[in-house]
C-alpha positions as CSV (number, residue, x, y, z in Angstrom):
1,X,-1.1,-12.6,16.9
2,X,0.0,-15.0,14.2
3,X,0.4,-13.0,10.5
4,X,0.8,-14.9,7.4
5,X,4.2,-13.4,6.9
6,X,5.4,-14.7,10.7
7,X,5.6,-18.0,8.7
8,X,9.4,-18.9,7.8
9,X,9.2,-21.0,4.9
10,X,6.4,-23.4,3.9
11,X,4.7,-20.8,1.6
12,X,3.6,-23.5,-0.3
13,X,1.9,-25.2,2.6
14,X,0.6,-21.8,4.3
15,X,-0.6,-20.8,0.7
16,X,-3.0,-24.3,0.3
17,X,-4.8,-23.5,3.6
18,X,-5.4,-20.5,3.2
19,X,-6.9,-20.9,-0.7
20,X,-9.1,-24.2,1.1
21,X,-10.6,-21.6,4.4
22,X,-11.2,-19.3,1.3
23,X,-13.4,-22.2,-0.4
24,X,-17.5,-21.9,0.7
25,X,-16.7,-25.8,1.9
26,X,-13.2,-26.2,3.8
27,X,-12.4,-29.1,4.9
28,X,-13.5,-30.3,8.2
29,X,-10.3,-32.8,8.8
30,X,-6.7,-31.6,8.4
31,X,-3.4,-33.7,8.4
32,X,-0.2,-32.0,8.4
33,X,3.2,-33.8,7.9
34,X,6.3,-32.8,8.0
35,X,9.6,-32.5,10.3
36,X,9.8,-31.2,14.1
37,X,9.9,-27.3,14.6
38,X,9.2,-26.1,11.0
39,X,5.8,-24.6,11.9
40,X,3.3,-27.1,11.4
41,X,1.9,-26.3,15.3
42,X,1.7,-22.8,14.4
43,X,-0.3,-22.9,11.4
44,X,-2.5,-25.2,13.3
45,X,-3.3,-22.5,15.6
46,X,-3.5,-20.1,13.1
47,X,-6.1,-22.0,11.3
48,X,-7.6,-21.8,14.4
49,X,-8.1,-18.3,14.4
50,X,-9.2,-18.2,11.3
51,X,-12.5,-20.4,11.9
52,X,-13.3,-18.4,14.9
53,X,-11.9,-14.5,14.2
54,X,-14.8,-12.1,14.7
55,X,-13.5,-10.3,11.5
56,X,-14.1,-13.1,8.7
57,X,-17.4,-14.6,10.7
58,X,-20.7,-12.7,11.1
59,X,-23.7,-14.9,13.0
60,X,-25.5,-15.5,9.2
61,X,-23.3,-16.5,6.6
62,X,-21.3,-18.2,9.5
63,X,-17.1,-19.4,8.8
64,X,-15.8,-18.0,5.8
65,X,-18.6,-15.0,5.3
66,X,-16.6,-12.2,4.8
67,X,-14.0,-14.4,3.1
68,X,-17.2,-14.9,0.2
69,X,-17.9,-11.2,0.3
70,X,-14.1,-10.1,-0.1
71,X,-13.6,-12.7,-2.8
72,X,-17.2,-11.7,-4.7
73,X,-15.4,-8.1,-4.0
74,X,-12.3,-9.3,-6.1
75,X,-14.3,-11.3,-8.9
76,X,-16.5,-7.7,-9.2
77,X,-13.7,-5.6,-10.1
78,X,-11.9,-8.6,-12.3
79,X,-14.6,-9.5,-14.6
80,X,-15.2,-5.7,-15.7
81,X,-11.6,-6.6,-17.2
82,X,-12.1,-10.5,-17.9
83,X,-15.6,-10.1,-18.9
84,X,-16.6,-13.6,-16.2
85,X,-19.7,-14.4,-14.5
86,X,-18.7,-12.9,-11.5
87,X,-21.2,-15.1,-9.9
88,X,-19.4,-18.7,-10.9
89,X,-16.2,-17.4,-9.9
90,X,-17.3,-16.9,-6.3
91,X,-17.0,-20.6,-6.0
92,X,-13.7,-20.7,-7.6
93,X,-13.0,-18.3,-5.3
94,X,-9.3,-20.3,-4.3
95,X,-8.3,-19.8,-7.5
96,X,-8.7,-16.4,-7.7
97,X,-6.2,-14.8,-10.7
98,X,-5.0,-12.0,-8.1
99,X,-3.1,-14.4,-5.7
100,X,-1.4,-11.5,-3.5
101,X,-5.1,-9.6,-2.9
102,X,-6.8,-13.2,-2.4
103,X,-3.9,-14.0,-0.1
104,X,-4.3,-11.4,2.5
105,X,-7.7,-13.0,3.6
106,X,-7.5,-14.4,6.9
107,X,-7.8,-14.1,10.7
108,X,-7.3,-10.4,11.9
109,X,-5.3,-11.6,15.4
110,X,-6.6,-8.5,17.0
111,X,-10.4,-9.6,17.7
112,X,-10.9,-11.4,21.1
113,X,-11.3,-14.6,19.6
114,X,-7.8,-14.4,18.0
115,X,-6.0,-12.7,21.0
116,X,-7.6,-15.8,23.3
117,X,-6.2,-18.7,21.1
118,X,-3.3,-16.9,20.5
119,X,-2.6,-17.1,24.3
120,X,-3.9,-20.6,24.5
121,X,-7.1,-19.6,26.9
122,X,-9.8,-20.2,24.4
123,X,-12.8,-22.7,25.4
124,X,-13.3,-24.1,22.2
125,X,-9.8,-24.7,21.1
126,X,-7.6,-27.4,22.4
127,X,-5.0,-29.6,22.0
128,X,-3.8,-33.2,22.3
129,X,-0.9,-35.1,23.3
130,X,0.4,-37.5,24.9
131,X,-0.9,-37.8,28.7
132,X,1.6,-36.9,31.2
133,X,2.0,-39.4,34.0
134,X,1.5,-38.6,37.5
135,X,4.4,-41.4,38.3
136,X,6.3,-43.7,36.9
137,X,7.1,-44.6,33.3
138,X,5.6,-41.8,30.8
139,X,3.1,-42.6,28.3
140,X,4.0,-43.5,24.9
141,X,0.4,-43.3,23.5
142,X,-2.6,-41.1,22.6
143,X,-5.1,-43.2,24.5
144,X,-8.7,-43.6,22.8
145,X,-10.0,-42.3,26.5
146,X,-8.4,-39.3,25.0
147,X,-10.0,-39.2,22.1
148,X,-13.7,-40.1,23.5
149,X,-13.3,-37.5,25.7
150,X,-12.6,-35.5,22.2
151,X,-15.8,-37.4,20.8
152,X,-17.6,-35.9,24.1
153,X,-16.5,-32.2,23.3
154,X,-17.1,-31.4,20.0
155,X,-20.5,-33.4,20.7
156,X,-21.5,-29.8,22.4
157,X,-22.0,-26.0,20.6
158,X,-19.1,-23.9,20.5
159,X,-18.8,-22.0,24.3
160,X,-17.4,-18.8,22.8
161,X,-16.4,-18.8,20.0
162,X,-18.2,-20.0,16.2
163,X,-16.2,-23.7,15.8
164,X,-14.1,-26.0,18.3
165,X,-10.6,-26.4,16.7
166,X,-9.0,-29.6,18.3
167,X,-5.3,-29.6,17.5
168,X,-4.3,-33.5,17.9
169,X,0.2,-33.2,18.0
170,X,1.5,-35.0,17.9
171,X,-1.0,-37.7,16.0
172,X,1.9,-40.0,14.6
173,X,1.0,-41.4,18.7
174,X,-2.4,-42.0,18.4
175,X,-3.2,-45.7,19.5
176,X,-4.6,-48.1,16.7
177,X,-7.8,-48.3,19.1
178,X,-7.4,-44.5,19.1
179,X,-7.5,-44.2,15.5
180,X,-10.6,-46.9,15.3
181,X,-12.3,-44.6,17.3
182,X,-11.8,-41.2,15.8
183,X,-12.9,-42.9,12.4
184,X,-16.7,-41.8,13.1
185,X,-16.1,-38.5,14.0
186,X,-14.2,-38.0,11.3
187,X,-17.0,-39.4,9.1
188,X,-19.7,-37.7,10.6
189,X,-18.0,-34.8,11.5
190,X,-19.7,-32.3,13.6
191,X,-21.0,-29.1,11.8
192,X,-19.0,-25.9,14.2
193,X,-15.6,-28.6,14.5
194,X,-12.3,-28.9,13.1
195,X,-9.6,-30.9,13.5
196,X,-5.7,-30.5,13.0
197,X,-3.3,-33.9,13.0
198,X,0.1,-33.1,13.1
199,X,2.4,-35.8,12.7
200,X,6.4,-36.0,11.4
201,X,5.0,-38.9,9.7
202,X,1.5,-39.5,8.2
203,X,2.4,-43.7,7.3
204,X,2.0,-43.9,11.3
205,X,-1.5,-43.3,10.5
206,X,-4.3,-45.9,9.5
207,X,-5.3,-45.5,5.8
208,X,-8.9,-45.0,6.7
209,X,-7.5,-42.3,8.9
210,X,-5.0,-40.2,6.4
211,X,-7.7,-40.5,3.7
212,X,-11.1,-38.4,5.8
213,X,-8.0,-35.6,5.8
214,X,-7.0,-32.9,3.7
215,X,-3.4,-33.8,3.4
216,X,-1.3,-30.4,3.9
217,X,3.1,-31.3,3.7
218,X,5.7,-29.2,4.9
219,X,9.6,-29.6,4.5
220,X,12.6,-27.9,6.4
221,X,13.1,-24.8,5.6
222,X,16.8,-23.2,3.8
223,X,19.1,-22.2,6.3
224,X,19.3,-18.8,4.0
225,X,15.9,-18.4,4.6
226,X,16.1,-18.4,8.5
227,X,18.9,-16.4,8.4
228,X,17.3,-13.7,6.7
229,X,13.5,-13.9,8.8
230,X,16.2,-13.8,12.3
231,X,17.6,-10.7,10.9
232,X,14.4,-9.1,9.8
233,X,13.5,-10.0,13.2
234,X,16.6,-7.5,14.6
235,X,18.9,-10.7,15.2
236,X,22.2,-9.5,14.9
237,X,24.2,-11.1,11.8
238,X,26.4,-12.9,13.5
239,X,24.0,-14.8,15.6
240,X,21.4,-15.1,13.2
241,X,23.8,-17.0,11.3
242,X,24.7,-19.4,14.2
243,X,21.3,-19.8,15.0
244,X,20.0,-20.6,11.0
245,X,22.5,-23.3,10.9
246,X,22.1,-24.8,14.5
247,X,18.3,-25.0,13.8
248,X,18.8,-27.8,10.5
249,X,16.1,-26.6,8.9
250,X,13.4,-26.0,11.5
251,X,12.0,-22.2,11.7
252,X,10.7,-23.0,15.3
253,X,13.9,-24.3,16.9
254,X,15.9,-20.9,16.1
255,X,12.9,-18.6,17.2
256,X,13.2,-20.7,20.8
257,X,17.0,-20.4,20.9
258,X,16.2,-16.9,20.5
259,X,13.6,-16.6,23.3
260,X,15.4,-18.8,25.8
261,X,19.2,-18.4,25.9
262,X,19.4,-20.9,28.4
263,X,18.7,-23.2,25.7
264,X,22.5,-22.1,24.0
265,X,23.7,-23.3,27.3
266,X,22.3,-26.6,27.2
267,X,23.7,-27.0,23.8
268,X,27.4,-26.5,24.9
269,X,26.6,-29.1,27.6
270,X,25.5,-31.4,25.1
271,X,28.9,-30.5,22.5
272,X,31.0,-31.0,25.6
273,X,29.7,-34.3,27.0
274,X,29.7,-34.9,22.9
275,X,33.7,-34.6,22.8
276,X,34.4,-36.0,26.5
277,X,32.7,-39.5,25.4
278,X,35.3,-40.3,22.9
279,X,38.1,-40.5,26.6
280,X,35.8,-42.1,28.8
281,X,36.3,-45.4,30.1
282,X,34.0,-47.9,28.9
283,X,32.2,-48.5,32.6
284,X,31.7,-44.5,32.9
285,X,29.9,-44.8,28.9
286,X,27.8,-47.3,30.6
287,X,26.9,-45.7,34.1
288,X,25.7,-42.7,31.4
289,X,23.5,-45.4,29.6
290,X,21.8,-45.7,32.9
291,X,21.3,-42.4,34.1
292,X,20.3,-41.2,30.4
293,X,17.9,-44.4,30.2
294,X,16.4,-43.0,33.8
295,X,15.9,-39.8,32.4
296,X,14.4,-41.0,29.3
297,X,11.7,-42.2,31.3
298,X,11.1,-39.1,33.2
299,X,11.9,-36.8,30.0
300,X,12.2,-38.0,26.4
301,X,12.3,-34.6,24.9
302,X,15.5,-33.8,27.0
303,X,17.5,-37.4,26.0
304,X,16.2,-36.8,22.8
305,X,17.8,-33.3,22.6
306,X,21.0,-34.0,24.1
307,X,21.1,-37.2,21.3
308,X,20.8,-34.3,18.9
309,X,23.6,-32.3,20.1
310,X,25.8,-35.3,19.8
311,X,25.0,-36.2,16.5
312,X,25.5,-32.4,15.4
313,X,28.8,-32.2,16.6
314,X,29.9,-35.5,14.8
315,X,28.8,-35.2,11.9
316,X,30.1,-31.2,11.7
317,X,33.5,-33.4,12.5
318,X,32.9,-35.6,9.7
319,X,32.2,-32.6,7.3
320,X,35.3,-30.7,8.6
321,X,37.2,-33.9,7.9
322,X,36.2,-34.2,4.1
323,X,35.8,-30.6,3.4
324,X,39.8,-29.3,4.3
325,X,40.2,-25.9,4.3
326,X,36.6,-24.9,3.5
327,X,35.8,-26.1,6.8
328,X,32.6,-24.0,7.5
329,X,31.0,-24.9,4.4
330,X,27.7,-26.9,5.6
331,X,28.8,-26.8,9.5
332,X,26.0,-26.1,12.2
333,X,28.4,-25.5,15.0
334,X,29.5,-22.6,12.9
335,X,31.1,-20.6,16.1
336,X,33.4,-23.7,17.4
337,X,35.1,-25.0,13.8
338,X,38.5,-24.2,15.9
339,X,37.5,-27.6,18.2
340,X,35.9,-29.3,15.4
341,X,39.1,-29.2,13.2
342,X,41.3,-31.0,16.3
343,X,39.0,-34.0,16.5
344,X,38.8,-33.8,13.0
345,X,42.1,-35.0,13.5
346,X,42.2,-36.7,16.3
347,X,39.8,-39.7,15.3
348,X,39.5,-42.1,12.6
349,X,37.1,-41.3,9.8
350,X,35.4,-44.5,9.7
351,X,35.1,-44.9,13.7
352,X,33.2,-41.8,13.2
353,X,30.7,-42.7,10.4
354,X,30.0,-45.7,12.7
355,X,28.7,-43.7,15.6
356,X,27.1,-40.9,13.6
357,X,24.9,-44.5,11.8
358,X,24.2,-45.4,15.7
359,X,23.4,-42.2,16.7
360,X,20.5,-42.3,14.2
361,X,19.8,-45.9,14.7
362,X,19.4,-45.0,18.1
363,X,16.9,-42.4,18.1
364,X,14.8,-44.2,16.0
365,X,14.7,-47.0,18.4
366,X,14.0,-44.7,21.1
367,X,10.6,-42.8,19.4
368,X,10.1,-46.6,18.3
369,X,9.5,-47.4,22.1
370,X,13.0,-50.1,22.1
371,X,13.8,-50.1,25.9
372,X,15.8,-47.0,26.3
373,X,18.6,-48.8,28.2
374,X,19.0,-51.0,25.5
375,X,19.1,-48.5,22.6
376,X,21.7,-46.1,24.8
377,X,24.3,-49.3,25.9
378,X,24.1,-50.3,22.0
379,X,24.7,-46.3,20.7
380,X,27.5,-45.8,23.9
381,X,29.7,-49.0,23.1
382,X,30.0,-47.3,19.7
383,X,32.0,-43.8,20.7
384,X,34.8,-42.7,18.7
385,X,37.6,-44.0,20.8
386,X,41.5,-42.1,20.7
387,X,44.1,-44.7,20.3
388,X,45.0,-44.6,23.9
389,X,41.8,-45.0,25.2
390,X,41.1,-47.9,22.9
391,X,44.3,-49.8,24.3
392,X,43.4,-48.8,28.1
393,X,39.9,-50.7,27.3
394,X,41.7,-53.7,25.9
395,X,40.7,-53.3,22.4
């Protein structure tokens, strides 16, 4: 079940949809932007849920029924007080003066319809990505096979439910033809559909496209504001803390590293390969380029991941450097400053800077589809290198 108030952060965001499925005419096309792992998936599915719960849909007054009849409830009891036509505020219904009471409409999550998308087994909701390849290289595209196939579904009445929710994530990958193609539906829209586009960012998208969408943004989120939804979740202080600044912002990460500790281990392989690259010879930096450039191809998410870990550690190095003995202030790696405050020490600031710059540079280049071999031997020639290793590689 997904409640409003399992959202961390974003009310803003959470708070527009809810006002627009409140609206007799909701929008039919939906474009969310923001960063990874701040929650724009879940409110996708949640919006989901809310088209299709048995609660807020009755087989007459169809999607938003009972929203109508609990707003005209509201507008009743206001306009004994406001003296207003109770029956032209119905339609203002969004902007309804008592926000908290308008705000508690939505999806029940207890109904069938919300317990089946909740576990991701509902016929009429679905979502696309990127196709997986049976071998070699992955895809790097949202094929327009895809999205006739797409075209072909919503083309057909709802199988169980009252409105086919596609969820399109991430849609920052659709092909150009892809997009060309997913124009018409998206002009002629069919009447029980809706569709979700997540994207990190919505300039990836054709004009023609962004504009049929109801354009919903989200940020990252305060790392105060994690903390506090991890402890009101039972997270011990301690950890919730670690966890709120390990995340950077995104809601989603910390509630995974929370549900998978094996994830926590992968992160100190990730901050101990981080540290071991600044002594290793230049040809072992290079044999890594390979195998991570290999892997890249099998697995972006994990390269990706790993790039991340890297680039918290040095930075948390560069912030240790500059910030002396307030060395916690603004650190992710909150539980290892000990470690952080010898390489501190150990390297030169600017050498530092340099490869942090490449470490972004380089993840760019890979989500920009630059041969990954390429983008790693250009990031790994850049390591921070200890004086002795720098003389032992001739520089």
């Amino acid at each position: 079940m997904i409640r409003v108030d399992a959202f961390i952060g974003n009310a803003r965001a959470v708070a527009t949809v809810q006002r627009a499925l409140a609206s007799p005419s909701a929008p039919h096309a939906w474009l969310f932007v923001g960063p990874e792992g701040v929650g724009k998936a879940a409110l996708a599915r949640w919006l989901a849920q809310a088209v299709n719960c048995q609660a807020i849909v009755d087989p007459v007054g169809g999607v938003g029924a009972q929203h109508r009849q609990q707003i005209t409830a509201l507008n009743d009891e206001s306009s004994k007080t406001m003296g207003a036509d109770t029956e032209e505020m119905t339609d203002a219904a969004p902007l309804h003066p008592d926000a908290e009471r308008a705000a508690a409409i939505g999806p029940c999550g207890e109904c069938a319809q919300c317990n089946r998308i909740a576990r991701g087994i509902h016929a009429d909701v679905s979502t696309v990505s990127v196709a997986a390849a049976e071998e070699g290289p992955q895809h790097k595209e949202i094929s327009v096979d895809q999205i006739r196939e797409v075209q072909r579904a919503v083309a057909l009445a709802p199988f169980e439910g009252r409105t086919r929710a596609v969820i399109i994530d991430p849609a920052d990958k659709l092909s150009e033809e892809a997009q060309n193609a997913f124009l018409k539906t998206l002009e002629e829209p069919p009447p029980s559909a809706v569709f979700v586009l997540i994207a990190t960012r919505g300039d990836a998208l054709l004009p023609t496209v962004r504009s049929r969408c109801a354009l919903i943004e989200f940020g990252l989120v305060s790392t105060a504001e994690i903390e506090e939804a991890l402890r009101g979740r039972g997270i011990e202080e301690e950890r919730a803390r670690l966890l709120a600044r390990l995340s950077n912002g995104r809601p989603e990460w910390a509630l995974a590293m929370v549900d998978d500790a094996s994830r926590l281990e992968k992160r100190s392989e990730a901050l101990e390969q981080a540290r071991a690259l600044a002594s290793m010879p230049m040809g072992d930096l290079m044999d890594l380029g390979e195998r991570l450039a290999q892997q890249f191809r099998r697995d972006r998410e994990a390269v990706l991941e790993r790039l991340d870990g890297w680039l918290s550690w040095w930075r948390d190095v560069l912030l240790v450097s500059a910030s002396g003995e307030h060395a916690e202030d603004g650190v992710a790696n909150i539980d290892m400053v000990g470690a952080l405050s010898e390489d501190a020490g150990r390297y030169e600031r600017d050498g530092v800077v340099a490869f942090v710059r490449a470490l972004r540079e380089c993840r760019r280049r890979l989500e920009s589809n630059v041969q990954a071999r390429i983008a790693l031997d250009a990031l790994l020639v850049r390591a921070p290198r200890r004086a002795e290793v720098a003389m032992r590689d001739g520089k």
